[in-house]
C-alpha positions in Angstrom: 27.2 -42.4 -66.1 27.5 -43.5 -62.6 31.3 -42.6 -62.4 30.9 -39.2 -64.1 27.9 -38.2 -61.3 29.8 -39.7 -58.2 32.9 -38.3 -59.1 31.6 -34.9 -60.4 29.5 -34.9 -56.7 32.9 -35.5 -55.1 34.6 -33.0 -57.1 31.5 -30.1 -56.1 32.3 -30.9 -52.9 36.1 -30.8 -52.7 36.3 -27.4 -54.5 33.7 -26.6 -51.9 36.3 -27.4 -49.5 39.2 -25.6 -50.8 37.1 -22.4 -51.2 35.8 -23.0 -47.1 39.4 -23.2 -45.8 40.4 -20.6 -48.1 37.8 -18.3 -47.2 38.6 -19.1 -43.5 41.9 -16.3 -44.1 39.1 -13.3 -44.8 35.8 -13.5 -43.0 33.5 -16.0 -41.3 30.1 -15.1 -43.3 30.7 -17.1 -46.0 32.4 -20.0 -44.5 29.1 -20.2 -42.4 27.1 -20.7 -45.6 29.7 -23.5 -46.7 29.7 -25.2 -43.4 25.8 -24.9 -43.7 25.6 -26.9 -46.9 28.3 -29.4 -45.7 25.8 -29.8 -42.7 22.8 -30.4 -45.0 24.6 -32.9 -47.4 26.5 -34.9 -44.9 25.4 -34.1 -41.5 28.3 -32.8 -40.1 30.0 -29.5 -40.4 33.2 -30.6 -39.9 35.2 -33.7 -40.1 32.9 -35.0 -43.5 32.1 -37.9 -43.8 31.1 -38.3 -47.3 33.1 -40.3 -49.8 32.0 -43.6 -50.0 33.8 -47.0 -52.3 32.0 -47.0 -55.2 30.0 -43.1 -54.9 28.8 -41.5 -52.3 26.6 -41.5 -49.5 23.7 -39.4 -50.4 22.7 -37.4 -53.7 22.3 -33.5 -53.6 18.9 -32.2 -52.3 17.0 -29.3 -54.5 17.9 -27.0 -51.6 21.7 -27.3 -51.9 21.9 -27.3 -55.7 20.1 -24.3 -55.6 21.5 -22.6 -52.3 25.4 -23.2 -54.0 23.9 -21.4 -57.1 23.3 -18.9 -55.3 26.2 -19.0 -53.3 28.3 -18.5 -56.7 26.2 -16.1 -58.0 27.2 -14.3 -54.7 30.9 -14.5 -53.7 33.1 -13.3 -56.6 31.7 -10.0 -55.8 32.3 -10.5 -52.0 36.1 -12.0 -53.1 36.4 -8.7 -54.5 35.1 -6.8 -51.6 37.4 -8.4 -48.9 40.5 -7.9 -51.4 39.8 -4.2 -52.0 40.6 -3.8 -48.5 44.1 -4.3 -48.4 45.4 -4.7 -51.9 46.2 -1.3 -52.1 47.5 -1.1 -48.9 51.2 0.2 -48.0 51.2 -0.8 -44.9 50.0 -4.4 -46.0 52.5 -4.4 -49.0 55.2 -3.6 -46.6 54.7 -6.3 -44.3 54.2 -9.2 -47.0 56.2 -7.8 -50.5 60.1 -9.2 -50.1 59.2 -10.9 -47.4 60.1 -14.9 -46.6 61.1 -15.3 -50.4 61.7 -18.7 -51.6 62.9 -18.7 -55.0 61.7 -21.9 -57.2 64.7 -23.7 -57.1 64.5 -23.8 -53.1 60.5 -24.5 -53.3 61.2 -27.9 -55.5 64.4 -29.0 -53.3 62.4 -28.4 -50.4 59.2 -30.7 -51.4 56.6 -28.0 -51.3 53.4 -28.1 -52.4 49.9 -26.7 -53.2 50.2 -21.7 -52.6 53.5 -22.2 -50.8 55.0 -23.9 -54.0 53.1 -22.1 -56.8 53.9 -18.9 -54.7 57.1 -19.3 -56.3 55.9 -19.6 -59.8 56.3 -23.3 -59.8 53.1 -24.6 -62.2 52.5 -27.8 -60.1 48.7 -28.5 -59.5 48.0 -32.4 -59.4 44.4 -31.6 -60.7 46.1 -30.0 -63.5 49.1 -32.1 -64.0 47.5 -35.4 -62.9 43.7 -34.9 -63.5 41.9 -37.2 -61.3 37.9 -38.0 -60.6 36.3 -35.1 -62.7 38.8 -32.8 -63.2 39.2 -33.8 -66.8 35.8 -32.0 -67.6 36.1 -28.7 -66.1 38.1 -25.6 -67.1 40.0 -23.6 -64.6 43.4 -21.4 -64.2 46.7 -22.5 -62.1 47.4 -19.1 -60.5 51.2 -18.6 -59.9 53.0 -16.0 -58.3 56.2 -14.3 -59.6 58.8 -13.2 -56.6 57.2 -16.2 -54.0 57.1 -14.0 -51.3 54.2 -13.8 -48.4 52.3 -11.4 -51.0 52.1 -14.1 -54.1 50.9 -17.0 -51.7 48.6 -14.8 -50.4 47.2 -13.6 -53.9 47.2 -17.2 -55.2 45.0 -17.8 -52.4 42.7 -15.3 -53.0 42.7 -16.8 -56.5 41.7 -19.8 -56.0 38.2 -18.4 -54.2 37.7 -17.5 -57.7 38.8 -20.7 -59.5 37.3 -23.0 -56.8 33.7 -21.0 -57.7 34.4 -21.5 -61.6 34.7 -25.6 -60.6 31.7 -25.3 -58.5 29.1 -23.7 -61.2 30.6 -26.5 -63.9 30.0 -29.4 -62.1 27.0 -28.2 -61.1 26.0 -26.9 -64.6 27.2 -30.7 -65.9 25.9 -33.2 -63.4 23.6 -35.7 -64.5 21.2 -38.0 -63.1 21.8 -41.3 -62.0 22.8 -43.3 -59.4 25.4 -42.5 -56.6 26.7 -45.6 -55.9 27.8 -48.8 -57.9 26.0 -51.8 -57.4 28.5 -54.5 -56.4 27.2 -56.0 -53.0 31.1 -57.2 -52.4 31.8 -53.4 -51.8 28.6 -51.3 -50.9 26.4 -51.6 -48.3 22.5 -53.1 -48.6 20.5 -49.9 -48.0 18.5 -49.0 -45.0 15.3 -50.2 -46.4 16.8 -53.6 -46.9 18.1 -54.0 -43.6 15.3 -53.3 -41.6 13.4 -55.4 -43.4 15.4 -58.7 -44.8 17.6 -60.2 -41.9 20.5 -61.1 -44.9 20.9 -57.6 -45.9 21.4 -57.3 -42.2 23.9 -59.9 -41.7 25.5 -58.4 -45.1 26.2 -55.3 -43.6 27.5 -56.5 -40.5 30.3 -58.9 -41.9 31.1 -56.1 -44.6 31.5 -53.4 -41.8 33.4 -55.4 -39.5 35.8 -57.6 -42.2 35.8 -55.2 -45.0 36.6 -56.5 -48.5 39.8 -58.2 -49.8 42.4 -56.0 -52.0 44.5 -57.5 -54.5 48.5 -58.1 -53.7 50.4 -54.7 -54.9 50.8 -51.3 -53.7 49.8 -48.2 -54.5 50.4 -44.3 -54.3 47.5 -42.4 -54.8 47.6 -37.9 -54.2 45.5 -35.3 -54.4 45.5 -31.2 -54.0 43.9 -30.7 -51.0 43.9 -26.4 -49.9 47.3 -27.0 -48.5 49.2 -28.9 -51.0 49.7 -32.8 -51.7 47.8 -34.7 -49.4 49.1 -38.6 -50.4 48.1 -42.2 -49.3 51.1 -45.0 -49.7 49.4 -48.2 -49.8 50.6 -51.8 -49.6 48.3 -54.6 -49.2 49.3 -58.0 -48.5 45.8 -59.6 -50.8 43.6 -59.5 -47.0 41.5 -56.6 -46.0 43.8 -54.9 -44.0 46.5 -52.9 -45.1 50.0 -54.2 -44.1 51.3 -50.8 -44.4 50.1 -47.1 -44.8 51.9 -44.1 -45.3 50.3 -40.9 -45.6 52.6 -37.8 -47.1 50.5 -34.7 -44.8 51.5 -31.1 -46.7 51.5 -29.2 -43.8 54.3 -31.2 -42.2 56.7 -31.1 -45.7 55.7 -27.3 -45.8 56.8 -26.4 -42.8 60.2 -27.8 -43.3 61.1 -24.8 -45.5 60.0 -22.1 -42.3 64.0 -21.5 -41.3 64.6 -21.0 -45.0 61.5 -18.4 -45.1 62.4 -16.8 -41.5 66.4 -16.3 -42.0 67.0 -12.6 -42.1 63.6 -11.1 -41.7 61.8 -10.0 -38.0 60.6 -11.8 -35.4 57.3 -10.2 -36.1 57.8 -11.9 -39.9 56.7 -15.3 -38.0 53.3 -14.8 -37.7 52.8 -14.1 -41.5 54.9 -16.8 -42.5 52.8 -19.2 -40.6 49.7 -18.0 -41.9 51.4 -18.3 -45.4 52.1 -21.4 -45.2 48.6 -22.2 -43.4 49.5 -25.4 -41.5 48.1 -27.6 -39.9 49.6 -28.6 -36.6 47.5 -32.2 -36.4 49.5 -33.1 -39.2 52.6 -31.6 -38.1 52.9 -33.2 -34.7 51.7 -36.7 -35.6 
């Protein structure tokens, strides 16, 4: 029970995410609301930090259940609002349709991921393929383009508002009560209670914070679709609780590598849309 409500609270959240930097492409009203309930569950608007080993780090209040009800009840019709504006629009078809194509074939070779790869029909969505945490337990569509062109990744973008809204509602609709966290005091903190008033839940804390626990011998790949693509960790732990190495596989960075590809033979003025079809992120690109 533990599992399904820590990872079903994760998963909320995360489809939250991917519909917030989504929505960032169209208008600011409702990407205030999410930052809003980010703020109220975490304490931060950006830059979460949320995700604990073993759960979480808090459990939803009434207020957010009920404001993200709300907030789902609300947006498909506002989706549908914002896309009216330019799906029929010739001057907006002319400047995205046959523009930066990138056939399958050259989406695969070139390691895309996440729009810029199912732009160009390619069904790869490692929550489909690969379900991980709740994903399992919630039905949703892969949207996929057809001539991966700036157009499709644009539309599968504005599909995915609605898909990421369907995940919401069915987590919400399917959490259950329980605890947030497992209770192994080798990986979670005591709680606050305990250390402000037993002086070994104190000292617990300390030496966990500061030495961290021990990971067996091995390595490990672990991925996930974040709202730009793959976002992977490369682990390799030596048995201590450090990692001896790390490598992290950032989406933007293998995206970008197919922008001469997308820019051969179109304007200068193409640029800008290619960019913003590809939606990178130049943190992970110049690291």
């Amino acid at each position: 029970m533990q599992r399904i409500s820590s990872h079903l609270l994760w998963l909320a959240t995360h489809a939250l995410d991917i519909g917030a930097m989504t929505v960032f492409l169209y208008t600011f009203r409702e990407r205030e609301t999410i930052l809003d309930l980010f703020e109220e569950l975490t304490g931060a608007r950006l830059n979460n930090n949320y995700m604990r080993v073993g759960g979480v780090s808090r459990d939803l209040s009434s207020f957010f259940i009920d404001t993200l009800y709300k907030f789902c009840d609300e947006f498909p019709e506002h989706i549908e609002e914002y896309d009216t504006l330019i799906r029929e629009n010739r001057i907006w078809h002319n400047r995205t349709k046959g523009v930066a194509v990138l056939s399958a074939e050259e989406a695969i070779s070139y390691g895309l991921s996440g729009p810029t790869l199912r732009g160009s029909g390619v069904n790869w969505d490692i929550r489909k393929a690969e379900p991980y945490g709740a994903y399992d337990k919630v039905e949703w569509e892969v949207p996929l383009g057809e001539n991966g062109d700036v157009y499709d990744r644009y539309w599968i973008r504005v599909e995915e508002l609605h898909q990421s809204t369907k995940i919401i509602r069915q987590c919400l609709d399917q959490l259950p009560k329980g605890p947030i966290l497992i209770d192994d005091p080798k990986l979670v903190s005591p709680s606050k209670e305990k250390m402000n008033t037993e002086i070994e839940s104190l000292i617990h804390q300390f030496k966990l914070m500061t030495e961290g626990f021990k990971v067996p011998e091995g390595e490990v790949y672990c991925a996930t679709e974040v709202p730009k693509g793959e976002l992977g960790f490369y682990l390799v732990s030596d048995g201590t609780s450090r990692p001896y190495r790390m490598k992290i596989r950032a989406p933007s960075f293998v995206n970008l590598g197919a922008f001469d590809r997308m820019a051969r033979g179109g304007f200068v003025a193409d640029v800008i849309a290619i960019i913003g079809t590809i939606d990178i992120v130049l943190g992970e690109c110049d690291r």
